[in-house]
N, C-alpha and C positions, 0 to 999 in steps of 0.2 A: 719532598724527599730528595736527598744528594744524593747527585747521578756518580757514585764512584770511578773515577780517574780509570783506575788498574782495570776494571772492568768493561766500563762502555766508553767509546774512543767518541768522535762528533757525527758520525755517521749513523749511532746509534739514537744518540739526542734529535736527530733529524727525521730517525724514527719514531722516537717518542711524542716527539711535537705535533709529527703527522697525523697519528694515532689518537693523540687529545685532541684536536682539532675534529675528527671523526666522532668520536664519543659527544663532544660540547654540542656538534650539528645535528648530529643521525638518531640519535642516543637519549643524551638528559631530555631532553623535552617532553619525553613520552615514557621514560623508562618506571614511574609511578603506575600508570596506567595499563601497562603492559603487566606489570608484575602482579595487580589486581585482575587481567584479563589470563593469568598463568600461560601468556603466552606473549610473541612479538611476534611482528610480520614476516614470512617469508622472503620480502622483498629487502628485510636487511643483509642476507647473505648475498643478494647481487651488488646491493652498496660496496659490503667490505670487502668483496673480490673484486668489484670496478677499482679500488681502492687502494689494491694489493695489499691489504691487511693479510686475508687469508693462506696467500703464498709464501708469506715470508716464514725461510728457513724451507725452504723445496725448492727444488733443482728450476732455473730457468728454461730448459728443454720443458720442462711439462708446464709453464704458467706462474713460477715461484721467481722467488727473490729472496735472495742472502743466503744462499743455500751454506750451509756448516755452520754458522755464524748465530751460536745461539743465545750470543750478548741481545743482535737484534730482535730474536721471538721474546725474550725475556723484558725486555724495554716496552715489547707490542702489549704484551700478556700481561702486564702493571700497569698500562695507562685505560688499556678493555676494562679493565677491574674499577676506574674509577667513576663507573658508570653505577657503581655500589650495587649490582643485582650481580652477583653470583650465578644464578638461575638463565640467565641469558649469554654470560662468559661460556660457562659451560656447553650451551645449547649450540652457539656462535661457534665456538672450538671443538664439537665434538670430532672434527675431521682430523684434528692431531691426535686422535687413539683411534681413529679407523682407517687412516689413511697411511701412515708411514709402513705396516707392513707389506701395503699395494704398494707401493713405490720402492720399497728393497727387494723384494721377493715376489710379486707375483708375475705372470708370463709380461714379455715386453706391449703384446695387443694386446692383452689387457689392463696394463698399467695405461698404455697412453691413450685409451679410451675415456679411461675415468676418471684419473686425477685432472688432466686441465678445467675437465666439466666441474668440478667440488673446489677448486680452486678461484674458481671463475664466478662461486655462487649460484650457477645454474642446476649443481645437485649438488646434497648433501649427503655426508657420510658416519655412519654408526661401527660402534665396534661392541661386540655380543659375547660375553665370556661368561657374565655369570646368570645360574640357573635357579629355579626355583627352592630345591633342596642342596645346592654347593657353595654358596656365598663366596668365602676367601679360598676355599676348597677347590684352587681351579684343576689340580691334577685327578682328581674324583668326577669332572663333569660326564654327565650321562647323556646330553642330545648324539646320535649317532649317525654317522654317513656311512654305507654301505657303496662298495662299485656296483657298479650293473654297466657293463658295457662303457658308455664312453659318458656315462655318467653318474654320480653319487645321488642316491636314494638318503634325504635328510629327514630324519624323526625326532623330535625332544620341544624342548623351548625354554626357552631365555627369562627374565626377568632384569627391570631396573636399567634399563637400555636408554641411556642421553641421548635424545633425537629419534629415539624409538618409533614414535607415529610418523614422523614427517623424512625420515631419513628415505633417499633411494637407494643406495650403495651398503651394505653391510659387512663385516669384518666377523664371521661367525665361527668359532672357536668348535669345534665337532670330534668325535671319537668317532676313527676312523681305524686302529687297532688295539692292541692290548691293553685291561687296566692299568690307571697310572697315566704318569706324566709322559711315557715312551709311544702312547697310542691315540695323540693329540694332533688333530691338524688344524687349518686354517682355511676356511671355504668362503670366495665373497658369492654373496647371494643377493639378487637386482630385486628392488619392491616389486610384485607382479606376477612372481615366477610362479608358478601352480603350485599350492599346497603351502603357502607360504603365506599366512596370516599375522595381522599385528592387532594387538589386542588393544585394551581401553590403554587412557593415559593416565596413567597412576596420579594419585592425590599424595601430596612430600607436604612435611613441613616445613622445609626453604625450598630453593632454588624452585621456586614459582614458576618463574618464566622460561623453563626449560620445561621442555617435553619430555617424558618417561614413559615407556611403556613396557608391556608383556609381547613378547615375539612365542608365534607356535609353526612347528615345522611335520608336517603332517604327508608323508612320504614326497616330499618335496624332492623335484628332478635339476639336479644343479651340475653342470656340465664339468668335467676333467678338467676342462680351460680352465675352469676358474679357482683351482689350487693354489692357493697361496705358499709357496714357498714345497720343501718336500714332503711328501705324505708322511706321518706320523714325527712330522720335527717341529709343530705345532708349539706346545711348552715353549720351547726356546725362545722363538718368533713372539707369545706374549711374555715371557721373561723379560725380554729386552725392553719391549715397550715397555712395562711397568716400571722402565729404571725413569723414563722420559715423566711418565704421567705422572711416577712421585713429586720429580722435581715440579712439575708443574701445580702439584694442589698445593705442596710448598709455597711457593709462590705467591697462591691466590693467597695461604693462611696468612702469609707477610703484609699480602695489600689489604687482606679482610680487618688484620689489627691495626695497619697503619690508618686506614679511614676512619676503625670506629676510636683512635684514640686520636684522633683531629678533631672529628665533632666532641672528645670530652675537653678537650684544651678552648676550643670556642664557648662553650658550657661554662666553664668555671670559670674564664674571663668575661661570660656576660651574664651569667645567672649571682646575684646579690639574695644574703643570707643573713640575717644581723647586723645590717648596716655596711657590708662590703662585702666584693668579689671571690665569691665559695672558693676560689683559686688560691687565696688569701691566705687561708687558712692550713694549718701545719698538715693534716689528716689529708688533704685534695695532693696540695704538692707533693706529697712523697708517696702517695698512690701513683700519679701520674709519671712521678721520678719512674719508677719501679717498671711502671708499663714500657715508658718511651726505652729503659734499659735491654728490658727482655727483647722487645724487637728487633732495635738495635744489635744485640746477639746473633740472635735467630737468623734477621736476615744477611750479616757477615757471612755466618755457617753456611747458608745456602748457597750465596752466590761462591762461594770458595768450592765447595763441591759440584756448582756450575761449571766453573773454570777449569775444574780437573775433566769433567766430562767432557771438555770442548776440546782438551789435550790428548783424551782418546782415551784417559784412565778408567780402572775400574774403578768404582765408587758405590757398589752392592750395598759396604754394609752403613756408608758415610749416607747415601740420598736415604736410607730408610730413616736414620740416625736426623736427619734433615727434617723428614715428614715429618714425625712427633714430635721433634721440638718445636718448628713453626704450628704443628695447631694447638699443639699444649700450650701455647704462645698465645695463639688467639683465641682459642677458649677461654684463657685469664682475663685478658684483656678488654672482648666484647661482653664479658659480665661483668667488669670493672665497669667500664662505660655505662651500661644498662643501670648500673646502680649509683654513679655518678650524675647519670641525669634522670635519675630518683622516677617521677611516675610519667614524663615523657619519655622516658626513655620504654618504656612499658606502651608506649603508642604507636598506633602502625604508621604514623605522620612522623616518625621518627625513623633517621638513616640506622641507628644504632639498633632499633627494634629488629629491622630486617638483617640486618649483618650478624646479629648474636642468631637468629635460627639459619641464615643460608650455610654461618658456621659449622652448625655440629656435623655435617654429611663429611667435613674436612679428614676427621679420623677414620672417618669409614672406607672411604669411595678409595680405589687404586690400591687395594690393601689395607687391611686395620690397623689400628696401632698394635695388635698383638701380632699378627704375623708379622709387623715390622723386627717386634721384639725377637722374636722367634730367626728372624733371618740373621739381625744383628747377635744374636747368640750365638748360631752356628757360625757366622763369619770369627767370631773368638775361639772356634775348637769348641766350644760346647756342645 
């Protein structure tokens, strides 16, 4: 894949090399096996924090590296991808959606309690917004925190939570006043705490090797310190993040299509059909024409709305505009593939097999593609 110029300077490349080198060691050799065991060791998050994987783009006061610099998360977060399990990118990363709003917004002792430890691989971090009955409906959630003295009384539960079983740190999204978006806080809550249970780990149709589960908050006593940002400016705080996570599923849907239309390109140059290379033929090439196009699209647009966000721009209704077209992108693509390599492709011994299901969570997760629509409307005066 060309490392574009205007984009990633050589210090990025330096990242990316580091990063593939990581993956080729820590990674491929087992990531088959892991993804049958719908899970991977704990001990890979000490790897990739010995590594400084996990820090880049956090402040070097707390354990990070490249802090602003989100040429380099985006170089890290493409080469993680090419370890082809989604499921473990995710589980691996869950700390860039539970982590940044501890590191903008919550008290100083408790920022630097927590992140050097999740940065470091020594804990892991989850972030908990949506609920059983609120899906993309985050201004409707219903789990509740109540003050009582010098602490919040937490009641409801979660669902669908990346790192959900094995996370210690969590990033939990609570109504703390008025219905609506205006009575939304941000509470971190430590695995452990009384009344604070984590339920089974959900069974997904991809991302295997990530952990999922149901969280329950059962008059759970969670300390004032641990307010993220100000009471009831909650919304905001995941607003924001959501602009980061779009870009990010974006992202993966770019390296999800750029993988599975590599193996169709190896496919049609080594699979023979009538006497010569299925590649050969008019039908293969201007399929694969069409795909290598659309990505090529896709991932221009993305990285362009990258670039405005590293400039400090808004870009509300462009990163939404970003997310559905990269997985409308890869949705085409990893069923093009799948039916390019006809009934291997249908085989779980097949990269393409896992990349067309870890795919479809791509339109869901960070937002639907209808609240995409929905946002991108309103940003037109609709």
């Amino acid at each position: 894949m060309p490392a574009f110029q205007e984009y990633f300077d050589p210090s990025h490349q330096m990242v990316r090399d580091s990063v593939r080198r990581f993956v080729e060691r820590e990674i491929l050799p087992d990531i088959d096996a892991w993804e049958e065991a719908e899970s991977f060791p704990r001990e890979l998050y000490l790897k990739a924090g010995a590594a400084g994987i996990l820090g880049i783009g956090y402040p070097e006061a707390l354990g990070g590296s490249h802090e602003g610099d989100l040429f380099a998360k985006i170089a890290a977060s493409e080469e993680l991808m090419r370890c082809g399990s989604g499921g473990l990118v995710a589980g691996l990363g869950s700390l860039d959606i539970g982590l940044p709003p501890i590191v903008k917004w919550a008290r100083p002792e408790v920022r630097d309690h927590v992140v050097p430890q999740v940065l470091g691989g020594e804990k892991i971090s989850a972030l908990a917004v949506t609920e059983p009955g609120g899906g993309s409906d985050v201004a409707n959630l219903q789990t509740r925190a109540v003050r009582d003295g010098d602490h919040y009384r937490v009641s409801g539960s979660k669902t669908f939570i990346t790192s959900g079983v094995r996370a210690d740190y969590y990033t939990v999204a609570v109504r703390t006043g008025a219905p609506g978006f205006g009575g939304i806080s941000l509470l971190l809550i430590e695995k452990g705490t009384p009344g604070f249970t984590v339920g089974r780990q959900l069974k997904k149709m991809g991302w295997w090797a990530s952990d999922t589960a149901e969280l329950f908050f059962d008059d759970c006593r969670v300390p004032v310190g641990n307010l993220i940002g100000a009471e009831n400016m909650g919304f905001a705080c995941i607003m924001g993040n959501f602009q980061s996570e779009r870009l990010a599923l974006a992202l993966m849907a770019n390296m999800t299509a750029q993988l599975a239309l590599e193996e169709s390109l190896k496919w049609a140059k080594d699979r023979e059909a009538f006497g010569k290379p299925i590649g050969k033929f008019q039908v293969i090439k201007h399929r694969l024409a069409e795909m290598a196009t659309a990505l090529e699209v896709s991932r221009e647009f993305t990285y362009r709305q990258a670039a405005k966000m590293a400039a400090g721009q808004s870009v509300i209704k462009e990163i939404s505009m970003a997310k559905n077209f990269a997985t409308d992108t890869s949705d085409r693509i990893t069923n093009e593939a799948v039916q390019i390599l006809g009934g291997l492709g249908y085989m779980r011994e097949s990269l393409v097999e896992r990349l067309f299901r870890d795919n479809r969570i791509l339109s869901i997760g960070g937002g639907t593609r209808e609240v995409m629509n929905e946002i991108i409307s309103k940003q037109m005066g609709l």
